[in-house]
N, C-alpha and C positions, 0 to 999 in steps of 0.2 A: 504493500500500500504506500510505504516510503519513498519506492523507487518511483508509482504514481504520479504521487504529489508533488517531486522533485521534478520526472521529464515534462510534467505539462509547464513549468517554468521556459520553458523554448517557445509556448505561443502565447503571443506577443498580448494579447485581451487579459492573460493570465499572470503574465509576469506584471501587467500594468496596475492590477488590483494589488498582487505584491509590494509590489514599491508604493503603493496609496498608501497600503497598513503600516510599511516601515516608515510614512510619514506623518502618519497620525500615532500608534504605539512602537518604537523599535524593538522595549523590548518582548514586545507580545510577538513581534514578528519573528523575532529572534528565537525565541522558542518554539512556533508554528516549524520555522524551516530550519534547522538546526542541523538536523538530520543530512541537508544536501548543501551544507557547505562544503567547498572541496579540502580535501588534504593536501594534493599536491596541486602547485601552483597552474590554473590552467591559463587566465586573462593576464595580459601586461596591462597594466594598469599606469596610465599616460595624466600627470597632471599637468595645465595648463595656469600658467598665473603670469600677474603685471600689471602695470598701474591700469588708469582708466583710461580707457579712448584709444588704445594701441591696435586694436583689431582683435583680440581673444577668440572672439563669435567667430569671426570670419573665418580665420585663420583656422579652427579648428572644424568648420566648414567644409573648407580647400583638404582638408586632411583627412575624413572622412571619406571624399569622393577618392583621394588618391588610398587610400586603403584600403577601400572595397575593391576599386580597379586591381589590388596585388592579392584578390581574394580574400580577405578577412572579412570577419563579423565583425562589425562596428557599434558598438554603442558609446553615448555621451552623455554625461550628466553635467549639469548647469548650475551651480550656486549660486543664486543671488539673493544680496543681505536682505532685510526684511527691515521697513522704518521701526526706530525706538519709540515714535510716538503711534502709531496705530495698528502696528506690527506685522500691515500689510506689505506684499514684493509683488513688484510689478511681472517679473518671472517672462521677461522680453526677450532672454539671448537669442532666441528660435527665429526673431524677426531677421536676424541676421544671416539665418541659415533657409534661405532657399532652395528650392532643386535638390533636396537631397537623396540621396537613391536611397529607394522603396524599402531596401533591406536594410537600412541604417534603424539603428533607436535611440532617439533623441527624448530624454527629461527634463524639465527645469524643477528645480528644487530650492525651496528657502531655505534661507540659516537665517538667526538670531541675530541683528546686528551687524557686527564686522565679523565671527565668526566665518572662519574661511571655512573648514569644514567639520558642519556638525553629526552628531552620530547618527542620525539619518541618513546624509549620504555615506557614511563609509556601512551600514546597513545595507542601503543601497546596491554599494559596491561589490558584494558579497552576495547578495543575490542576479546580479547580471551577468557574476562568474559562474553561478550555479546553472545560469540558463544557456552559458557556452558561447559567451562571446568571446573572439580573439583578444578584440582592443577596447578596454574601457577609457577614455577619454574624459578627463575628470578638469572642468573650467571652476577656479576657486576666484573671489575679492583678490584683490592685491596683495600678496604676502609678502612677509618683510621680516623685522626685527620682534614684531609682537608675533603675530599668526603664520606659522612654520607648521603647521597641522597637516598642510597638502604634504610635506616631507616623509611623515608618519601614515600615510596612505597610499602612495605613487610607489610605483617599482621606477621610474624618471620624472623629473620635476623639469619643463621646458618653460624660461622665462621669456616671456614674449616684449620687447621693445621698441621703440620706434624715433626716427629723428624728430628733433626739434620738440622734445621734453620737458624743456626749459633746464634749470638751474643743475648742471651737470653732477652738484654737489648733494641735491636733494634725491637723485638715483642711488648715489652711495650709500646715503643715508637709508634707503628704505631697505636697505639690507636686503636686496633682489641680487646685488651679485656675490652673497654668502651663498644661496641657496640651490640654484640651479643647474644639471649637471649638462645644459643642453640652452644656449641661447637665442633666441631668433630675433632678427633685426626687422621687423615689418614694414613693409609701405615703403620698399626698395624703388619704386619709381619715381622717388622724392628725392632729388640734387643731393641734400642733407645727409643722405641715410650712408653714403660710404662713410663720412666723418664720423658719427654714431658706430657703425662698423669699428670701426681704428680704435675709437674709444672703449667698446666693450671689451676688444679683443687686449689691450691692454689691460685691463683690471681683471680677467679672468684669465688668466696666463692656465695653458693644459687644457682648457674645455672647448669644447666645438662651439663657433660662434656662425650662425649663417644670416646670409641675406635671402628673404624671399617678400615677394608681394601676394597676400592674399587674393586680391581684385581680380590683377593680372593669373596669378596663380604661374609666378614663377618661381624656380629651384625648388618646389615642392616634392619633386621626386630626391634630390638630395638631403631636404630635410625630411622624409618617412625613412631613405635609406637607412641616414645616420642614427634614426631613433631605431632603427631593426636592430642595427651595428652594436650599440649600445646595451641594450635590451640582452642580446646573446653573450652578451660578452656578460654582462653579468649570471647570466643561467649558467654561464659554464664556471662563474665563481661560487654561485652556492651563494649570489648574496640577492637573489631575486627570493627567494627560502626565506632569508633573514628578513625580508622587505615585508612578509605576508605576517610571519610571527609579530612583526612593528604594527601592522593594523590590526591585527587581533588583540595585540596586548591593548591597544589607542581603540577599541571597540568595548572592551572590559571595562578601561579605567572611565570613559564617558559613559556610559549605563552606570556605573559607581557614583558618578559625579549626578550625572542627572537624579536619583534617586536619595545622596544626601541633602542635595536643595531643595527638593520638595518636601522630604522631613522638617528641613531646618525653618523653612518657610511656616510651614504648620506649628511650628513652635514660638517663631518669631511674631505669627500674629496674636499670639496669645497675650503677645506683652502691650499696655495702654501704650500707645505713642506720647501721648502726653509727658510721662514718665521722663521721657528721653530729652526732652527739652525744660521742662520744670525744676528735674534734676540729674541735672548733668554729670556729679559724683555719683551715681549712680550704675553709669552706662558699663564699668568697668564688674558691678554686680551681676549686671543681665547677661554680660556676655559671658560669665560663669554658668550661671543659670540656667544659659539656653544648652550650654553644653554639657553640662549634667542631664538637662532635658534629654537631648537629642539622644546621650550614650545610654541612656534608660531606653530609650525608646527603641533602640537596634538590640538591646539586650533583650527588652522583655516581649519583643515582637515572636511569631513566628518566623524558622528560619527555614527557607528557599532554594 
C-alpha cells in the first residue's frame, strides 16, 4: 500500500495536493509520506539566489527549457517572502516563466518574511525527489550574511548577478560571494556586464564564473554543462550524501523550531502585557517563568 501511495506521487494532480499539505501542515505531511522519502540521493537539487531585479525567474526559465532538451525531469520551486504586515505573497515568479514545456513542474511557494527557505519548501523538496524528478530547481530571496538556508538544502548554490548593481561594495557586503559554488553574470547583452565579469571573477578566485543572457538565452548550454560538471564531481566525492544528510538534519531542526514557538507562544500569551510595560523589573521574572513554563510543558506533555 506504501509503495501505492509513494508511485502515485509521479502524477502530477497528486503530487500537487502533496505539496498543498506540506504547505498548510509539514509536519502532518511528513509523517503521511515518510515512508517514500529516498535513501539514496536521487534529485540534484539546484538553488538559485541574488539580489533583486537580476533575472532569477528568467534565468531559471532559460534553464528548464535547456534541461529538459538534455532529457531531464525538471521541477522548480519558487520562494517568495510573504508581507510582515498582512502576511500575504504575491507568488509572481511564474509571470516570468512563459513557454515552459508541458513536462516541466513549476510551484511558487511562501516563506515568512525574508526567510529564504522555510520548512515547507525543503518538505517540499523531498517530496519532488520522491516523485523522480532529475532537477529540483530551488529560487530562494536574496541570501547573504543572514539567510545561508539555501546552503543547507542545495546539492549547488548558483548566484545569479548582473551589471550595473550599483555600489560595488554593497555586493561584498551581502555576502553573495561567501556562498556560491557557481556564479552567473546575467543580462550579458548589457556593454556593462564584461566589467561585472572581471569583477566577480576576481573576488571568487577557483569558482566558475559565466556570462549568459537569459532573454537572448545565451551560453546557456555552458552554464547546465558546468552545473552537470559540478554536480558529478561531487557524487563521485560522496559529498552530494553529505549534502542530503545537511537537509534532513535542516528538516529536523525546523519542525523542532517550528513546534517550540508555538509552545512558547501559548505561554507567552498567558502573560498580561500590561505587566511588561508597568513593570519593567519584572521582565527578567517572566522570562524565567515562561521557561519553567514551557520545560513543564515538553515534560509533562505526551511524547511522539
Amino acid at each position: 500500500m506504501v509503495d501505492v501511495e509513494c508511485g502515485r506521487l509521479r502524477d502530477r494532480l497528486t503530487l500537487s495536493k502533496a505539496l498543498s499539505l506540506a504547505e498548510l501542515d509539514s509536519l502532518t505531511t511528513l509523517l503521511r509520506y515518510s515512508a517514500c522519502l529516498v535513501k539514496e540521493p536521487r534529485s540534484s537539487v539546484v538553488g538559485i539566489t541574488g539580489p533583486q531585479g537580476v533575472g532569477k525567474s528568467s534565468l531559471i526559465s532559460a534553464m528548464i527549457k535547456e534541461l529538459t532538451q538534455h532529457g531531464y525531469r525538471v521541477a522548480a520551486l519558487l520562494v517568495d517572502p510573504s508581507s510582515p504586515m498582512s502576511g500575504g505573497a504575491v507568488l509572481g515568479n511564474r509571470i516570468r516563466m512563459p513557454y515552459l514545456p508541458e513536462e516541466a513542474f513549476v510551484r511558487s511557494i511562501w516563506a515568512e518574511n525574508e526567510r529564504s527557505v522555510p520548512l515547507r519548501a525543503a518538505v517540499s523538496i523531498e517530496l519532488l525527489e520522491a516523485a523522480g524528478y532529475d532537477y529540483i530547481v530551488v529560487e530562494t530571496p536574496g541570501a547573504g550574511q543572514v539567510n545561508t538556508d539555501i546552503l543547507r538544502i542545495s546539492d549547488l548554490v548558483v548566484v545569479v548577478l548582473m551589471p550595473l548593481l550599483g555600489d560595488e561594495v554593497q555586493v561584498i557586503k551581502a555576502g553573495m560571494m561567501e556562498i556560491g559554488d557557481l556564479y552567473v553574470v546575467n543580462k550579458s547583452d548589457i556593454p556593462e556586464s564584461e566589467l561585472m565579469y572581471n569583477y566577480v571573477k576576481s573576488l571568487v578566485k577557483g569558482k566558475p564564473v559565466i556570462k549568459v543572457s537569459a532573454l537572448y538565452r545565451t551560453n546557456l548550454g555552458e552554464l547546465v554543462s558546468t552545473v552537470e560538471q559540478l554536480l558529478g564531481n561531487r557524487r563521485a566525492s560522496g559529498d552530494i550524501l553529505k549534502k542530503r544528510m545537511e537537509r534532513r538534519r535542516f528538516i529536523v531542526e525546523e519542525a523542532l523550531k517550528e513546534f517550540l514557538e508555538t509552545q512558547l507562544r501559548s505561554s507567552l500569551s498567558e502573560v498580561p502585557p500590561s505587566i511588561l510595560v508597568e513593570k519593567p523589573d519584572l521582565i527578567p521574572e517572566v522570562i524565567s517563568s515562561l521557561k519553567a513554563s514551557l520545560v513543564k510543558r515538553l515534560s509533562g506533555g505526551p511524547v511522539v
